[in-house]
Every structure is written in C-alpha cells, then in structure tokens.
N, C-alpha and C positions, 0 to 999 in steps of 0.2 A: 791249290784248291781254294775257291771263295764261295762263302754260300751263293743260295742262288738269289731272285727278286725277294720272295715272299720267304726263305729259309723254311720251307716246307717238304713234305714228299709230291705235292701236286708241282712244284717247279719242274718234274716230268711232263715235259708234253702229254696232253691229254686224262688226265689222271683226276679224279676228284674222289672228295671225302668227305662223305658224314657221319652225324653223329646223333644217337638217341638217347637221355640222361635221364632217370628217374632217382630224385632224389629222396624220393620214399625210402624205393629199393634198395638208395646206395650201390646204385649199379648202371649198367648201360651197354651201349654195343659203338662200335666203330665200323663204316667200310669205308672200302676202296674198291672203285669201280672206272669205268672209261666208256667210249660209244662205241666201241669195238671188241671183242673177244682178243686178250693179251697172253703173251705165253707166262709160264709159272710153274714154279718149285718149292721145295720145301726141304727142312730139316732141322732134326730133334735132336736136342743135346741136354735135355733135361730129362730127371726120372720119372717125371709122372704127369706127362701129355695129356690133354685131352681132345680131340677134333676132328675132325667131319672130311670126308673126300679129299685125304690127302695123298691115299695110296694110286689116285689116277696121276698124279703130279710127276711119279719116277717116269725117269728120260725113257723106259724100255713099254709104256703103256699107253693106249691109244687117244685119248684126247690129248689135241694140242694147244688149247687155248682155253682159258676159263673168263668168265663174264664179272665176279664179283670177287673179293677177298671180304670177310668177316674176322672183325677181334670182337669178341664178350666178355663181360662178366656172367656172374651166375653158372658155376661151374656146369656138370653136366647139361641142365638144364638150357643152358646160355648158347650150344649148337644149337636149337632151334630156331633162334637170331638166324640162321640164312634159310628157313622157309621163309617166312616175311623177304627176305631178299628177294629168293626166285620168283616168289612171284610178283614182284613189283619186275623185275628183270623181264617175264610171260607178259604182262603186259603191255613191257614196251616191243614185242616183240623179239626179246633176244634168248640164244639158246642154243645147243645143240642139236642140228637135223638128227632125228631119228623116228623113222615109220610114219611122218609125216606130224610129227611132233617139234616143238621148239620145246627142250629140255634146257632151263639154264644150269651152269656149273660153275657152284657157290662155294670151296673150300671153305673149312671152318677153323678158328682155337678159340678156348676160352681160358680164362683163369677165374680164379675163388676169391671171389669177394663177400661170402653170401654171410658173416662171422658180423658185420656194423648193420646191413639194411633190415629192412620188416621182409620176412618172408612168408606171409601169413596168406596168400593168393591162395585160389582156387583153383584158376587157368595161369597156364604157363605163359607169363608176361611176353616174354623174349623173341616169338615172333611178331608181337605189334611193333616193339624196338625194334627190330629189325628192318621192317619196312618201314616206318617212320625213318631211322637212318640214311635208308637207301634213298627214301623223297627227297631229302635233304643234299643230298649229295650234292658239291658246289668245291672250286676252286680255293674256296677260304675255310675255314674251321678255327676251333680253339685249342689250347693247348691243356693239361690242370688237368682237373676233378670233373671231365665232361666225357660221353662217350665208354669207352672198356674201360678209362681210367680212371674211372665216377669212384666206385668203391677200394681202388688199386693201396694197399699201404708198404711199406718197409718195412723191415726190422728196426726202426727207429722211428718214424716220420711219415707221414701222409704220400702217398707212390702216386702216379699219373699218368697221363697220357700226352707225348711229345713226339716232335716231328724235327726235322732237320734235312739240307740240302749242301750239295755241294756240285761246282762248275770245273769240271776240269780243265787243262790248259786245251786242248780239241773240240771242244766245244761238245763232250758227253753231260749231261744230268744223273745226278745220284742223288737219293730222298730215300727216309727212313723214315717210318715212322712206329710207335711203340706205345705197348700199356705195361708202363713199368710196375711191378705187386710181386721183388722177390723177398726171399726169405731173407738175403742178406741186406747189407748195407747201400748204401749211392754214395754216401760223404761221409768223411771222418766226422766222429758219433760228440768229437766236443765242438771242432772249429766250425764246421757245417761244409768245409771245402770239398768238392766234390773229387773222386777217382777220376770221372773225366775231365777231371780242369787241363792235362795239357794237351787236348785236342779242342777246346774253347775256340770257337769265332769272337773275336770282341769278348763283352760282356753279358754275351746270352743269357749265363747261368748266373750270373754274379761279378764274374772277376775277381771273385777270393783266392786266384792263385793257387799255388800247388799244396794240396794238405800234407800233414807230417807224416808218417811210418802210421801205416792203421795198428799195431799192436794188436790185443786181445779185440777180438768184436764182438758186438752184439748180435742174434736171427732171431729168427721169429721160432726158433725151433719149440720155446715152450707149446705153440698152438701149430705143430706140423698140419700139413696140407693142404694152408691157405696162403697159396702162391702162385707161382707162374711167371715170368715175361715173354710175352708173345709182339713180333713185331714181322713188318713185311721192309723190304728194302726194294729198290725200282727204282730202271735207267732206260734211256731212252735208244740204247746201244739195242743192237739185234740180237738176240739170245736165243737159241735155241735150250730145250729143257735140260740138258744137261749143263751147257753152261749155267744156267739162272741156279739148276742145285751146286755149281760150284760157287757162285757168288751170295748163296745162302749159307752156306758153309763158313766160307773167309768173315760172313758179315757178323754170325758167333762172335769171333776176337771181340768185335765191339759190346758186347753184353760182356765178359771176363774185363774189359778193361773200367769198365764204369759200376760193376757190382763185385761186392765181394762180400762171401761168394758166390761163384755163379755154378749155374746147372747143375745143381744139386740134388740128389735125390727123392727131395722135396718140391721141389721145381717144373713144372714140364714146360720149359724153357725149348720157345719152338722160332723159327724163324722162315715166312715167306720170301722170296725174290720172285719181281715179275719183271718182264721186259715190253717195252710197247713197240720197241720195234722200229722207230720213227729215226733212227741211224743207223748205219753202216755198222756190223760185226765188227767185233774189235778182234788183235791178232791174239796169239801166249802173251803176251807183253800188257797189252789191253788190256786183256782179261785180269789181271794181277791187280792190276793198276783201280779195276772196278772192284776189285775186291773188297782192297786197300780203303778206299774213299768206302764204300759199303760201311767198313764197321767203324772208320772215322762218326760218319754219319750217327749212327746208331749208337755210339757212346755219348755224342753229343743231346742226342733225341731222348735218352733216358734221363742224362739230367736236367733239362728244360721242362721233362711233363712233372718230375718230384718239384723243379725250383716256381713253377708255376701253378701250382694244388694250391687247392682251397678248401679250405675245414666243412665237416661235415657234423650235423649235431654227435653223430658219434663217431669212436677212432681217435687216430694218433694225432699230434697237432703236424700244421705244417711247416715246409722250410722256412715260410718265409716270417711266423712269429716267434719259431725255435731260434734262426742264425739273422735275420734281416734286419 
C-alpha cells in the first residue's frame, strides 16, 4: 500500500473537503461532500456519541445514498453545522425526492471542544460554519488546528484534524480522514513518538520511530467529557450499506492502534465509511483487505492532525514545540 498523490481522503475520486475555523470559538466544522449522492455507514464504539441521521445509515433502512458528511466541534450545539450544509446542498439542487421536494441527507458527529473557546454567542454559530464549510469544499484542505480539529486536544498535547490515503496494489483508493480530541494519549507522553509510528509513510509524522512501552498514562479524565474522535473513511470500491458498515467497523482498529486509550466511556468515538462507487465491488478477500488499509489509514490520519496543530491562545501546547 502507498499513499495516494495528495495523501488525502479526497485521493477518492470525487470526493471534496471543507473546512470552517473560528478561532475565537476555538472551534470549527469539517465536511465531505461529492456531486453526486454516495453510499454510507456508520459505527459507534465509544460511550458517549453525539449525532445527527445516523439511524438511516443501517443496511436494513431506506435511504440509499447521502449528499454530505459533517465532523464539528461544539458539542451538542455543533449538529447544527449540517443545517448550513443542507441548505447550501438545496441550493445546489441536490437532495432526496420526496413529494416533490429535494431533501438533502447530511449525517452529523460532533465532539467537545467548547472547555478553551469564548462561548459567549447569542445565535448558535454552527450553522454559518457549516455552510461556509460546505462553500469551501475543494480537493485540497489543511491539516492542524483548522476545521472540527480547531479546538481538538489530547490527554497531553494540542489534538487536530488529519487525513491520510492509501493505493492498493488493484488500483482501489482508501482515505481517512479525522478530528482527533480523545481523552487518551496519540504518543508516548516523554519521547513524543507516536502509537501510530509503525504504520508511518515516510516521515509524515516525524519519523521518530517506534516509541517505548507506554507504561502508566496520562487522560484527560480529570475534565471527563470533553472528547470524542470522530472520523469518516472512503474508497472508491462499490459498497453497498452493509458492506461500508463493515468497513467502518474494521476501520475502529485504527483509532485503538494510534490512541491509548481508546473508546472509552468518555469518548463517543464514532466512525463514518462511504463509498463512491467509481469501482467494481470487491470480493470476501477485498473486502478485508479494505478494511485493513481503512484503519491503516486512520491511524496514520490521527497522528498527522496532532503532529500538524498549531497553538491556540488557550490549551495545551503543541507536538511540535513539546517534541520538535
């Protein structure tokens, strides 16, 4: 497996991502969206979810395709990041038929960031972020302290927002992308080396090599409930709903192998998979094999958005003035 061009989630054919940053708030929103309705999953492995239309996503429910995915910050508040979605989605026309309505279908996650920004608004911010995101939406983005991963922190270290790709030998696409904000760890808490170093490309992250025995760790547990990793994963293979929740599932591994710990009861630790469809189904064998590369991806995509943060007047410092 080799990254892709741009070692993005948009190395998916068709695929694009924006992003909306309010550095007042210490917060932000991320989507992923396409010009076409893509198929899509979901699943929760953390204890304390929070998000928006995800019960139409199981394989046994009638929509087959959704128009946007949304990451936020601003806990509860931060679903309303996909109004602004839809309706920039309404305006372009796109939507589910229904009674002669274009309905768009925006799944939502958020996590809590709301502990470093000013929350002192009237109106709830999060649908202008939303729709400003969605304007934005484009084949390039950043990585850091922008978008859901604006106010994201660790249990140690400033958390972020990362993305990652990989090219199979058949010429499939896999792309992760993440707002990493859990209660645990990303990298041993003295050397800075990350849990994901031995699934590193190059020196994406650093190239600090494999860290030692984590021993005792650090969370965030003194300040419970301001957490989360929420992340989507997307290949270009044909997925029907049931497989995409099976490759949501496999793509877990990769949040347990780059945090510790993970999906925690403190956590709502949630993970989209979509599929656009643009190849051939893959077989049993395939399908593993997407898995596999899924949470490759996504281990790597959680230490690039912490190794790529940037300081915020308030919060924890980051990787790169703590170990760089």
């Amino acid at each position: 497996m080799t990254p892709g061009p741009r070692n993005l989630i948009t190395d998916v054919p068709g695929l694009r991502v924006g992003h909306a940053t309010d550095t007042r708030l210490a917060s932000g929103v991320t989507v992923v969206t396409a010009d076409a309705a893509f198929t899509a999953a979901v699943h929760v492995m953390g204890g304390a979810p929070g998000s928006r239309e995800t019960d139409l996503l199981a394989p046994a429910n009638l929509v087959a395709g959704v128009d946007a995915l949304v990451l936020s910050g601003g806990s509860a508040f931060g679903l309303a990041a996909a109004d602004g979605v839809a309706t920039g989605l309404r305006s372009a026309g796109r939507g589910f038929a229904a009674a002669g309505h274009l309905v768009p279908i925006v799944p939502a996650a958020i996590l809590f960031d709301l502990a470093i920004g000013q929350t002192d608004w009237a109106e709830n911010p999060y649908p202008a972020l939303g729709r400003a995101a969605f304007d934005t939406a484009s084949v390039g983005f950043g990585l850091g302290s922008v978008g859901a991963g604006t106010g994201a922190t660790t249990a140690t270290i400033k958390g972020g927002l990362g993305s990652a790709s990989v090219t199979l030998d058949e010429g499939v696409t896999v792309g992760a992308l993440v707002a990493a904000n859990p209660v645990g760890t990303v990298c041993h808490p003295d050397s800075g080396q990350f849990w994901a170093a031995p699934f590193e490309a190059g020196a994406e992250f650093g190239g600090r090599g494999l860290p030692p025995p984590p021993g005792e760790l650090p969370t965030k547990l003194g300040v419970p409930m301001q957490a989360t990793t929420i992340a989507i994963v997307a290949t270009d293979a044909a997925l029907d709903k049931a497989q995409a929740q099976r490759l949501a599932m496999a793509a877990h591994d990769g949040m347990a192998r780059a945090i510790l710990p993970s999906h925690t009861p403190f956590d709502g630790d949630l993970v989209f998979a979509l599929s656009t469809g643009g190849l051939p189904a893959p077989d049993p064998a395939g399908l593993m094999m997407l898995g596999h590369a899924a949470a490759v991806c996504l281990s790597r995509a959680i230490a690039r958005g912490v190794f790529a943060a940037s300081a915020l007047d308030a919060g924890p410092p980051v990787w790169q003035d703590r170990y760089g």
